[in-house]
VEXLODO-783516 format. One record per residue: residue number from 1; residue in one letter; z, y, x of N, C-alpha, C, O in turn. Coordinates in nm, 3 decimals, always signed. Layout:
<bazas>
{resi: NUM resn: a nz: Z ny: Y nx: X caz: Z cay: Y cax: X cz: Z cy: Y cx: X oz: Z oy: Y ox: X}
...
</bazas>
This chain:
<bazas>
{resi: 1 resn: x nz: +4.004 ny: -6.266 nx: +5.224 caz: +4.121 cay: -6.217 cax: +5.156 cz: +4.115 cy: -6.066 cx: +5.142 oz: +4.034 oy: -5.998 ox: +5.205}
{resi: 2 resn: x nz: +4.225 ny: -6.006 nx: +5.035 caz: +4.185 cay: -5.880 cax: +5.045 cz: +4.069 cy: -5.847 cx: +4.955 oz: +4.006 oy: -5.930 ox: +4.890}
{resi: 3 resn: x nz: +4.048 ny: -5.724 nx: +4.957 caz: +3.947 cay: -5.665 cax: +4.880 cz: +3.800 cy: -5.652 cx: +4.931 oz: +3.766 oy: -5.581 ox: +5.025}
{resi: 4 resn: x nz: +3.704 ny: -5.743 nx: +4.843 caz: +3.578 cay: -5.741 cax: +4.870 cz: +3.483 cy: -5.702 cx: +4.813 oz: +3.495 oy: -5.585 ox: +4.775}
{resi: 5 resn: x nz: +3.371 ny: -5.760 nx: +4.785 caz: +3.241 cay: -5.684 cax: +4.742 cz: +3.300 cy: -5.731 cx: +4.553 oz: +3.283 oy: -5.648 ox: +4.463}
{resi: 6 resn: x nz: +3.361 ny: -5.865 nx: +4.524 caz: +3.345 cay: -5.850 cax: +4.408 cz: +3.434 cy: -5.750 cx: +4.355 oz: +3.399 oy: -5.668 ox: +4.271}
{resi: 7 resn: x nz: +3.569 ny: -5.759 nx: +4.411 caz: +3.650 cay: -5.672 cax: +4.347 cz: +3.585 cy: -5.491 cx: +4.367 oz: +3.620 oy: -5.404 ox: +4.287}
{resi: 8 resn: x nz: +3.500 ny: -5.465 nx: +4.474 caz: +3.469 cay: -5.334 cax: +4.448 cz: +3.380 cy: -5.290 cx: +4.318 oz: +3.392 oy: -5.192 ox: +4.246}
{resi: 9 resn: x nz: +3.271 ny: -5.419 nx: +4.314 caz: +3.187 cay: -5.400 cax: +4.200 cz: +3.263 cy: -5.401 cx: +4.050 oz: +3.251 oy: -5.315 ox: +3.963}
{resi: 10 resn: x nz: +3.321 ny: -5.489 nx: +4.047 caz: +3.439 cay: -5.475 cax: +3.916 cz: +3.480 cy: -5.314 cx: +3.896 oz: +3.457 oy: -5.250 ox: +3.793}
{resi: 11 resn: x nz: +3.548 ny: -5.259 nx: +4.020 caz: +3.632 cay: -5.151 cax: +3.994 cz: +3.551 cy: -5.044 cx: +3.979 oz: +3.580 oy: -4.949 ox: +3.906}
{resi: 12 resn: x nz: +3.408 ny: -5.057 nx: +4.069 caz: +3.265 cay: -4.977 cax: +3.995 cz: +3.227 cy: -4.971 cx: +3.884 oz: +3.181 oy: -4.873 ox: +3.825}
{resi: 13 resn: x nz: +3.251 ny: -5.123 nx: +3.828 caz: +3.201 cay: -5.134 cax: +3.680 cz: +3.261 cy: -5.046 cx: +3.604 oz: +3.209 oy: -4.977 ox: +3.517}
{resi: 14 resn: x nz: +3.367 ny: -5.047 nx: +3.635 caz: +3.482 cay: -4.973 cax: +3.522 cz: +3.456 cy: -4.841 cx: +3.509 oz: +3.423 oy: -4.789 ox: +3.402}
{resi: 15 resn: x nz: +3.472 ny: -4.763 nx: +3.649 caz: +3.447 cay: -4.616 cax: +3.624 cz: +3.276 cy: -4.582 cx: +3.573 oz: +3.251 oy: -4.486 ox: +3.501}
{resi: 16 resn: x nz: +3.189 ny: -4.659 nx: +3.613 caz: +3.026 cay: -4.676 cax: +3.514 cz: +3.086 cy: -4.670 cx: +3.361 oz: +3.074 oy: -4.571 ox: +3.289}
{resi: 17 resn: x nz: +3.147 ny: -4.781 nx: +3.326 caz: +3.166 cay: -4.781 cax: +3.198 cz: +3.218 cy: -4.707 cx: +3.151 oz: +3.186 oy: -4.692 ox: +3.033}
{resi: 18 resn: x nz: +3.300 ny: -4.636 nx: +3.191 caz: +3.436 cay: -4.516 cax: +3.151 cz: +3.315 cy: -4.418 cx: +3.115 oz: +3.313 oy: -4.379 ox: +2.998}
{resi: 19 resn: x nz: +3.233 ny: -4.382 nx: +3.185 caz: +3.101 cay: -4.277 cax: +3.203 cz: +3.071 cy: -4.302 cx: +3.095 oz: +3.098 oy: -4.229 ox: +3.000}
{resi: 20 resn: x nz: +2.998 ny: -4.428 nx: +3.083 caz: +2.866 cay: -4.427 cax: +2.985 cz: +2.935 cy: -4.478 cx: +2.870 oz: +2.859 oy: -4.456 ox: +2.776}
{resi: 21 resn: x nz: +3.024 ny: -4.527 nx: +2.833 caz: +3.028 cay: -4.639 cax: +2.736 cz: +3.125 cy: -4.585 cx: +2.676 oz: +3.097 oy: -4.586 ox: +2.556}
{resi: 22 resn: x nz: +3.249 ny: -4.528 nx: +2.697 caz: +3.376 cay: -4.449 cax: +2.621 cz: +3.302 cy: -4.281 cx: +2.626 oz: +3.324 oy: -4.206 ox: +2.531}
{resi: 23 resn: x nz: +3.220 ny: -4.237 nx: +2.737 caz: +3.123 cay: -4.116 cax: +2.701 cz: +3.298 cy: -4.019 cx: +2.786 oz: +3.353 oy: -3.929 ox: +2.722}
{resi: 24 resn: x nz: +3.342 ny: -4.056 nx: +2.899 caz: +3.457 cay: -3.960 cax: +2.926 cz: +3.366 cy: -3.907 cx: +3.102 oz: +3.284 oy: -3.963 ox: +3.175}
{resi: 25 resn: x nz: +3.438 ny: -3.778 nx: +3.105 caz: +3.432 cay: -3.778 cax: +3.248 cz: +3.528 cy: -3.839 cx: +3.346 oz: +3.650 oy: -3.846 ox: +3.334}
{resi: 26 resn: x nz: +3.466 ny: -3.876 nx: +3.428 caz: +3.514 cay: -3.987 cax: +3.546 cz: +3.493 cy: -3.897 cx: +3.731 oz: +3.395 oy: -3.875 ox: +3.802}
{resi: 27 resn: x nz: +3.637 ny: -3.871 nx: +3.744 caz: +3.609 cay: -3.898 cax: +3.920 cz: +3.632 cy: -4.014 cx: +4.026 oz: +3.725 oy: -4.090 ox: +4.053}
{resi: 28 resn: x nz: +3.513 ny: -3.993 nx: +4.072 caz: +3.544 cay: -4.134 cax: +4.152 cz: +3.557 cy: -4.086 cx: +4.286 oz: +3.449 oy: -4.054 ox: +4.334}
{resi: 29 resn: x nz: +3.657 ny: -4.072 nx: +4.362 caz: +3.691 cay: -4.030 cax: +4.508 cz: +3.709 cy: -4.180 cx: +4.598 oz: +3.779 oy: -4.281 ox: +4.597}
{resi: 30 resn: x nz: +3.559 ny: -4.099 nx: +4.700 caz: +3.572 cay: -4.224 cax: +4.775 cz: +3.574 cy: -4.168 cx: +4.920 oz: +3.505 oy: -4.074 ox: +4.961}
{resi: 31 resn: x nz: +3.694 ny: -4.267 nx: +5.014 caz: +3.702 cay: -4.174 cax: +5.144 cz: +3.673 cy: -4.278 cx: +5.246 oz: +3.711 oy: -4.394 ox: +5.227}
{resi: 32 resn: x nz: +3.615 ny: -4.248 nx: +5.341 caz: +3.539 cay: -4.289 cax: +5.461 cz: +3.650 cy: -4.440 cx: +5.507 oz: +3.601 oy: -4.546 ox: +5.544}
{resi: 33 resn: x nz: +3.748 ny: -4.423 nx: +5.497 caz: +3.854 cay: -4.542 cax: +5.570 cz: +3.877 cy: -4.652 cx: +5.471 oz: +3.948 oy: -4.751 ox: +5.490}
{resi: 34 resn: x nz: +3.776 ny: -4.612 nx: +5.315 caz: +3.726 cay: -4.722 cax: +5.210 cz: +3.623 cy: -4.823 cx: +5.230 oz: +3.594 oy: -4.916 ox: +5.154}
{resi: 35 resn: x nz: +3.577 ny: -4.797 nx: +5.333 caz: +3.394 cay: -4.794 cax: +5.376 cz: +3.432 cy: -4.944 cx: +5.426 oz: +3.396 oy: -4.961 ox: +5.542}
{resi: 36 resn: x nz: +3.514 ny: -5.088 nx: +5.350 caz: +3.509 cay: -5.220 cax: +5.414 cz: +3.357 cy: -5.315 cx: +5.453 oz: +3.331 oy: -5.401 ox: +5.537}
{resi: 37 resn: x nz: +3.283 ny: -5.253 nx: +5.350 caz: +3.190 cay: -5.349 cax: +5.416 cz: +3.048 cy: -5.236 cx: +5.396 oz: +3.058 oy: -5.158 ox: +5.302}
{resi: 38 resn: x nz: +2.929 ny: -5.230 nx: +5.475 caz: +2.815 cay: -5.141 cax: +5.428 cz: +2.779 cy: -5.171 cx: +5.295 oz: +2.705 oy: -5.098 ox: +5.229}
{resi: 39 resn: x nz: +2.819 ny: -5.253 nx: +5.262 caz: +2.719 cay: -5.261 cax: +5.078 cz: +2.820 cy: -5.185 cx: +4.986 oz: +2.806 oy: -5.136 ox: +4.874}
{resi: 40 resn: x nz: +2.898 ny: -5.190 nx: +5.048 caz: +2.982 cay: -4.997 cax: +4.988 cz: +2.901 cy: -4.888 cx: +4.964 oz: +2.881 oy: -4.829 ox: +4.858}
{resi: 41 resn: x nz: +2.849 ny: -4.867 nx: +5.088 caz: +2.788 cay: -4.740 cax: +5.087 cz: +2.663 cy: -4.757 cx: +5.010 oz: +2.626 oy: -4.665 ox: +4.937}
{resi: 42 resn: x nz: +2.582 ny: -4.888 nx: +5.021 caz: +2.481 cay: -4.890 cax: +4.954 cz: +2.486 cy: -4.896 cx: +4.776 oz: +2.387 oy: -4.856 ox: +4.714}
{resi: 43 resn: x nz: +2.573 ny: -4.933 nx: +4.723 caz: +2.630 cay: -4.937 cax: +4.578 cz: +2.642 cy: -4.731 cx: +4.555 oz: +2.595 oy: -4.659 ox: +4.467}
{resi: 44 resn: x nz: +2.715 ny: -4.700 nx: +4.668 caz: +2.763 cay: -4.562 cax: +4.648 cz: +2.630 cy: -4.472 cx: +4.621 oz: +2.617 oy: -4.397 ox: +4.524}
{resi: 45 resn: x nz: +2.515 ny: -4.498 nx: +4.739 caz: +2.371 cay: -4.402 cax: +4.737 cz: +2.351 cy: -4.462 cx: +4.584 oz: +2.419 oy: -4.396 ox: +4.505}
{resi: 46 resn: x nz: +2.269 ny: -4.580 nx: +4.514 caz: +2.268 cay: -4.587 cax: +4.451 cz: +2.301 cy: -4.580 cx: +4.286 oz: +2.239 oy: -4.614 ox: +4.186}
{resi: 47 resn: x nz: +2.411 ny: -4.527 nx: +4.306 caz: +2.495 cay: -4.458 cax: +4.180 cz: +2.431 cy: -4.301 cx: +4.217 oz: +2.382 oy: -4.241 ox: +4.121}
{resi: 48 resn: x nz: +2.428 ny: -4.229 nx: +4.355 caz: +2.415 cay: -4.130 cax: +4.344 cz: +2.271 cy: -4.101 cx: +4.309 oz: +2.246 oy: -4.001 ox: +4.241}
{resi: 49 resn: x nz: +2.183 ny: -4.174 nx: +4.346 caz: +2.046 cay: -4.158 cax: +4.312 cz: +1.992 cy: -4.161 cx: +4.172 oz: +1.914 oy: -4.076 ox: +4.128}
{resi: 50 resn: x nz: +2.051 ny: -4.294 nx: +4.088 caz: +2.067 cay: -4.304 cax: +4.012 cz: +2.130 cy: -4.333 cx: +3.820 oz: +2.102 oy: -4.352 ox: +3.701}
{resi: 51 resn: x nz: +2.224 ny: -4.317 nx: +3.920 caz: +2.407 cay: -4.367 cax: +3.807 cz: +2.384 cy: -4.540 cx: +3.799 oz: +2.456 oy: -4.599 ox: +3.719}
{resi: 52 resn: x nz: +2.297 ny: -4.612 nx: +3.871 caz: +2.315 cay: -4.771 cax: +3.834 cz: +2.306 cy: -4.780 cx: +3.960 oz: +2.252 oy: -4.708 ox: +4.044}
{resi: 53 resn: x nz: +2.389 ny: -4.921 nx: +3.972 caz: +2.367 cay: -5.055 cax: +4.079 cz: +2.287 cy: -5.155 cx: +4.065 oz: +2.333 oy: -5.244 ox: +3.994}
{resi: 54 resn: x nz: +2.165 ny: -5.178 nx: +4.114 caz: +2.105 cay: -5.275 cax: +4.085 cz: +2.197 cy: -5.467 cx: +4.063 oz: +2.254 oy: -5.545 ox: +4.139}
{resi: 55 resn: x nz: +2.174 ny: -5.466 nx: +3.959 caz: +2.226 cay: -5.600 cax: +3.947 cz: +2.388 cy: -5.607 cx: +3.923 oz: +2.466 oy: -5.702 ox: +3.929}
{resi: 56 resn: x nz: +2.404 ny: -5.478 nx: +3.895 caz: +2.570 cay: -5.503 cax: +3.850 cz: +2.624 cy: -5.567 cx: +3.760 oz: +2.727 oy: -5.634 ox: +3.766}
{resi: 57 resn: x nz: +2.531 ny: -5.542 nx: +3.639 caz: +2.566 cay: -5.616 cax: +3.502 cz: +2.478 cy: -5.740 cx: +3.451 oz: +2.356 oy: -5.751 ox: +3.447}
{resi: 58 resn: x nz: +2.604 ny: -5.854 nx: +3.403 caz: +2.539 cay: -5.939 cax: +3.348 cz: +2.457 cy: -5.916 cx: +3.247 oz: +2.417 oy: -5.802 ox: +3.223}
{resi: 59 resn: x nz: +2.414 ny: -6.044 nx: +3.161 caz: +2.331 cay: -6.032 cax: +3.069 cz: +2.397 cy: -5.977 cx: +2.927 oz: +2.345 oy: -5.918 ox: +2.833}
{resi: 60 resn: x nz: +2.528 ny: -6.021 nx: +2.951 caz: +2.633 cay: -6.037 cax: +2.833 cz: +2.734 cy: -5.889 cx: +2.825 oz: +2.801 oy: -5.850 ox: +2.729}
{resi: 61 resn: x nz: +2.717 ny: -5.828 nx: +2.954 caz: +2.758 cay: -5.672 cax: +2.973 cz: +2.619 cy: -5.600 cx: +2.939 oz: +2.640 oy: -5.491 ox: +2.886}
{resi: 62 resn: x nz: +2.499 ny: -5.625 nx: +2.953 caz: +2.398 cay: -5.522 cax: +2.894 cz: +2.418 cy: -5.535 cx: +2.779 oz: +2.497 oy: -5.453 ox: +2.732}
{resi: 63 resn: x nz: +2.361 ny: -5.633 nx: +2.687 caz: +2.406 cay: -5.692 cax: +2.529 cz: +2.522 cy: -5.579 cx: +2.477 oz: +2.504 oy: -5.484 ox: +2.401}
{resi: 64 resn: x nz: +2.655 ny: -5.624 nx: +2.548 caz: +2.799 cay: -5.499 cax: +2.513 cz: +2.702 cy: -5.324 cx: +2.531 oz: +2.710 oy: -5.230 ox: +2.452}
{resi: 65 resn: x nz: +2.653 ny: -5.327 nx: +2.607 caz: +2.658 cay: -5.159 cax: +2.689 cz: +2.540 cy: -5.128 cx: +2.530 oz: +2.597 oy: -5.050 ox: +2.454}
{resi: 66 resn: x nz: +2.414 ny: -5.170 nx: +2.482 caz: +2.318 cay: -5.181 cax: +2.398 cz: +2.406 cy: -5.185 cx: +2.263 oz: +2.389 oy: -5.099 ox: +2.177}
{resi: 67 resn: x nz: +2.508 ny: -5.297 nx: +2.244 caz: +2.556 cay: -5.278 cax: +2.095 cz: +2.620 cy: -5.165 cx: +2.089 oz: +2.615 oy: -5.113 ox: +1.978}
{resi: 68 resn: x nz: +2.703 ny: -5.084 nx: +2.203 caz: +2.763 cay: -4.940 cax: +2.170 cz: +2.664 cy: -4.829 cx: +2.183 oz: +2.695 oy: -4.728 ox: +2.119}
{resi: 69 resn: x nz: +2.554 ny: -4.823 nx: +2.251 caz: +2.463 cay: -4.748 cax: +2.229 cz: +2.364 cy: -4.711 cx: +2.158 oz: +2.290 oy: -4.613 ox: +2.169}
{resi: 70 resn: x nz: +2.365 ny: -4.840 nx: +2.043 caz: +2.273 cay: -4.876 cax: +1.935 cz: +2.268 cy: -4.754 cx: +1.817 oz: +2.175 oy: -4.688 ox: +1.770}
{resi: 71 resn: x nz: +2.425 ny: -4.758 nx: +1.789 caz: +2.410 cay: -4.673 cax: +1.657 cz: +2.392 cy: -4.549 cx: +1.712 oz: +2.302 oy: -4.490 ox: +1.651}
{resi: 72 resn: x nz: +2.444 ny: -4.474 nx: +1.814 caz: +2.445 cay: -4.324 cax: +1.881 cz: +2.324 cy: -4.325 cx: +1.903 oz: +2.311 oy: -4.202 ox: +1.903}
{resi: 73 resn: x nz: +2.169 ny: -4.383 nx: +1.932 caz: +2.040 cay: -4.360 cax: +1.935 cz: +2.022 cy: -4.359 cx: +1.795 oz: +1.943 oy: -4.272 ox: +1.758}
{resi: 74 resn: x nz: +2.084 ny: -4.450 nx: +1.679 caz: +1.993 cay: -4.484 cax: +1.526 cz: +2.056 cy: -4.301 cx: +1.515 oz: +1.974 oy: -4.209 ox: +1.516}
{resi: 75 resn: x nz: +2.152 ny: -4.283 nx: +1.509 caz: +2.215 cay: -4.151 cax: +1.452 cz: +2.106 cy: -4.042 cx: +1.498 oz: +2.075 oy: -3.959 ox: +1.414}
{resi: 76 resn: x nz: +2.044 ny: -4.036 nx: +1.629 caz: +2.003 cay: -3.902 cax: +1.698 cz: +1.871 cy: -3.927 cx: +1.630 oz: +1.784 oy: -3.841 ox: +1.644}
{resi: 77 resn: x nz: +1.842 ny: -4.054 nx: +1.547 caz: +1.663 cay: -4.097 cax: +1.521 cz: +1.580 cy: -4.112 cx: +1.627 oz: +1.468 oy: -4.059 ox: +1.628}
{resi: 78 resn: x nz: +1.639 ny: -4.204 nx: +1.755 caz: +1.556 cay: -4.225 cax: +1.875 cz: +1.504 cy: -4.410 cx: +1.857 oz: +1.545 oy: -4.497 ox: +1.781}
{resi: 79 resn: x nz: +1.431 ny: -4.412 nx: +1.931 caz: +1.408 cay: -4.576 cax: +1.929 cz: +1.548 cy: -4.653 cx: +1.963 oz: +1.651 oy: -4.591 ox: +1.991}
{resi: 80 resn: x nz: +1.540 ny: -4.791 nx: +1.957 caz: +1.667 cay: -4.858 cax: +1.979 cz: +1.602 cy: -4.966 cx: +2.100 oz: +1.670 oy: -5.066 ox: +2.124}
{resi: 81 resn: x nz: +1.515 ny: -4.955 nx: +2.152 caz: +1.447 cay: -5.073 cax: +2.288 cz: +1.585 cy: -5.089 cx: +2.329 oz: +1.692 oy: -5.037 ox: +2.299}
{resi: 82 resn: x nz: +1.525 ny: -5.222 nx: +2.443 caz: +1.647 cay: -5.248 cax: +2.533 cz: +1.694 cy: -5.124 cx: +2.648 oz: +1.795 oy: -5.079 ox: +2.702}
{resi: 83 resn: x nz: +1.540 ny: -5.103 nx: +2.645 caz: +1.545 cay: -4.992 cax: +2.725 cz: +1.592 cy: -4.831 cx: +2.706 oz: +1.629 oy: -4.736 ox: +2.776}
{resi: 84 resn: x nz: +1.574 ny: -4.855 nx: +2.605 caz: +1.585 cay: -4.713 cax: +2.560 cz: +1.725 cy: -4.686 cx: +2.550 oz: +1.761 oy: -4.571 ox: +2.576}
{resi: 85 resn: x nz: +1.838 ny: -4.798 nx: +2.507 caz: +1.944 cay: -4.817 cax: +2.459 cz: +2.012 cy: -4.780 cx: +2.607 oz: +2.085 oy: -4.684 ox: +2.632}
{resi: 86 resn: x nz: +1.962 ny: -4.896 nx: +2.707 caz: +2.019 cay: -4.883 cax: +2.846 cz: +1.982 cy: -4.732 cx: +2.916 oz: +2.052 oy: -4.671 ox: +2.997}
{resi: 87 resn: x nz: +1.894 ny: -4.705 nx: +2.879 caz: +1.853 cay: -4.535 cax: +2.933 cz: +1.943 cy: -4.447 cx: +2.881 oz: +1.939 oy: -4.351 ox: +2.958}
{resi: 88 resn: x nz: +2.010 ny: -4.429 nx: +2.807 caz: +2.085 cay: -4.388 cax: +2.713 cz: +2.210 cy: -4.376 cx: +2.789 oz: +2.258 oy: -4.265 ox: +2.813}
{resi: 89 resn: x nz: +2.255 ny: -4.464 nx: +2.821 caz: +2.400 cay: -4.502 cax: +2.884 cz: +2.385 cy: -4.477 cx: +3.006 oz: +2.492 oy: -4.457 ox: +3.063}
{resi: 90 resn: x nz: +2.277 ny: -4.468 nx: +3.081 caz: +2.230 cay: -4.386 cax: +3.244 cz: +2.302 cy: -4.304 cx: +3.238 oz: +2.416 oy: -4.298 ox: +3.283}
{resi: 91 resn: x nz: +2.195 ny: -4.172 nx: +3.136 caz: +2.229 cay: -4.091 cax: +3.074 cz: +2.367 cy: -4.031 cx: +3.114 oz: +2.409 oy: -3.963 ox: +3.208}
{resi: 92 resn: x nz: +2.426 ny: -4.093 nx: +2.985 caz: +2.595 cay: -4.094 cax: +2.954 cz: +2.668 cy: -4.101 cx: +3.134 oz: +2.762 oy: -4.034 ox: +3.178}
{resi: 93 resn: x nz: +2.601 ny: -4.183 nx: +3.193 caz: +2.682 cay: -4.220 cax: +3.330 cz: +2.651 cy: -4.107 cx: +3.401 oz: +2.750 oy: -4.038 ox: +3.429}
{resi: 94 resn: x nz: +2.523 ny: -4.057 nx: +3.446 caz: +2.482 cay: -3.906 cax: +3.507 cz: +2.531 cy: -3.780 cx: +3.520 oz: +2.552 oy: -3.704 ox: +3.615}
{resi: 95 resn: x nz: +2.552 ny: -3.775 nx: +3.335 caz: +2.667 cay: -3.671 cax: +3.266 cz: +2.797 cy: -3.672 cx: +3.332 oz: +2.843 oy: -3.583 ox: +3.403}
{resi: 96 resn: x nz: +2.842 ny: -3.766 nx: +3.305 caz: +2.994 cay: -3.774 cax: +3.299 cz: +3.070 cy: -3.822 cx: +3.480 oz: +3.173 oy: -3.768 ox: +3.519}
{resi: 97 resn: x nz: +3.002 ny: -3.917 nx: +3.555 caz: +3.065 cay: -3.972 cax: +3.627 cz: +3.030 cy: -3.879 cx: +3.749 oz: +2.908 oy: -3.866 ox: +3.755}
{resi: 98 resn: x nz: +3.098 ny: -3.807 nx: +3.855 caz: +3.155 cay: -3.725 cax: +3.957 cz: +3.183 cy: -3.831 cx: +4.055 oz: +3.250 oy: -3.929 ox: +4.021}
{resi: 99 resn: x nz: +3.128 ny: -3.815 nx: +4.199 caz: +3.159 cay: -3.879 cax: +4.317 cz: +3.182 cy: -3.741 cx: +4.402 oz: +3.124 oy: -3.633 ox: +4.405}
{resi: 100 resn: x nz: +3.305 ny: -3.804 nx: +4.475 caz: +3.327 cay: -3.747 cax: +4.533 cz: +3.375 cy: -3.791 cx: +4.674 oz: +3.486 oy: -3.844 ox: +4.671}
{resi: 101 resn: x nz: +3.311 ny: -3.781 nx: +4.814 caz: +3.267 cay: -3.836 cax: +4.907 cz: +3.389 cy: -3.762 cx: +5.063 oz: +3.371 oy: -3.668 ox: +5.141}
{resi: 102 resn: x nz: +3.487 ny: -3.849 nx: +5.049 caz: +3.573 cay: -3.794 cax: +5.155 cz: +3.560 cy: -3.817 cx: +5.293 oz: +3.658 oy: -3.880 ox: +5.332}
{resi: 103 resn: x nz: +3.477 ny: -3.790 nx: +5.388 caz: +3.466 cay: -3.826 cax: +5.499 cz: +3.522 cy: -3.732 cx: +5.653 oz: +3.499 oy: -3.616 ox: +5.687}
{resi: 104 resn: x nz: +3.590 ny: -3.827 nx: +5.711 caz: +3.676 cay: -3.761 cax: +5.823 cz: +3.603 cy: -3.700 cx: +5.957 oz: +3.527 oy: -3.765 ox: +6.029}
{resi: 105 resn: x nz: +3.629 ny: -3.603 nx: +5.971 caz: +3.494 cay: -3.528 cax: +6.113 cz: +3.552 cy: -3.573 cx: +6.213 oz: +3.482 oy: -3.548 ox: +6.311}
{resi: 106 resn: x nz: +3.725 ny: -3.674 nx: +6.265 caz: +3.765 cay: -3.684 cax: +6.342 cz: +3.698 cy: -3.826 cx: +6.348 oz: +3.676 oy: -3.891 ox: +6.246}
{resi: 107 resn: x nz: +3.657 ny: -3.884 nx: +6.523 caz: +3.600 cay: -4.028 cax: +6.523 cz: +3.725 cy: -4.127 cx: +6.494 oz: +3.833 oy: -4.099 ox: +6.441}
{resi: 108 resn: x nz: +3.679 ny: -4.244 nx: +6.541 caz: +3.768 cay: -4.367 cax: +6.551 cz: +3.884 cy: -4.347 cx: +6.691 oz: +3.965 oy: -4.435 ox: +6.717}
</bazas>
């Protein structure tokens, strides 16, 4: 019950997408007494390393993330790969999305 790994990845998805896909800046403030399960933190390094979560998006959310990134590559005259499309929207997520990491120096 309560809030878990899916509902965190959802609410990840969103601020990813806000990044890459509407092209806005995004803060995402996350504070230490958020920290419900470790694959928190591991979703968190991984955005910071690289603006993705491995395995966040379906097949049918890449498809979406590729049809809005399609024409903004045809416009710049870049290739349109799957890859290239999804590199694109990294990109966009790198740019735009801000973590910001609240952690308390006082213990438990």
């Amino acid at each position: 019950k309560g809030y878990g790994k899916v509902e965190w990845r959802e609410d990840l998805k969103k601020c990813l997408k806000t990044a890459g896909i509407e092209n806005q800046s995004i803060v995402f403030l996350f504070t230490d007494t958020q920290i419900v399960k470790e694959s928190f933190m591991e979703d968190i390094n991984a955005v910071l390393n690289s603006g993705d979560v491995p395995n966040i998006y379906g097949n049918d959310e890449i498809e979406a993330i590729g049809g809005v990134m399609r024409p903004i590559l045809q416009a710049a005259g870049q290739p349109q790969t799957k890859s290239a499309l999804y590199s694109a929207y990294l990109q966009r997520v790198q740019s735009n999305l801000h973590v910001v990491l609240a952690m308390s120096p006082v213990g438990d």
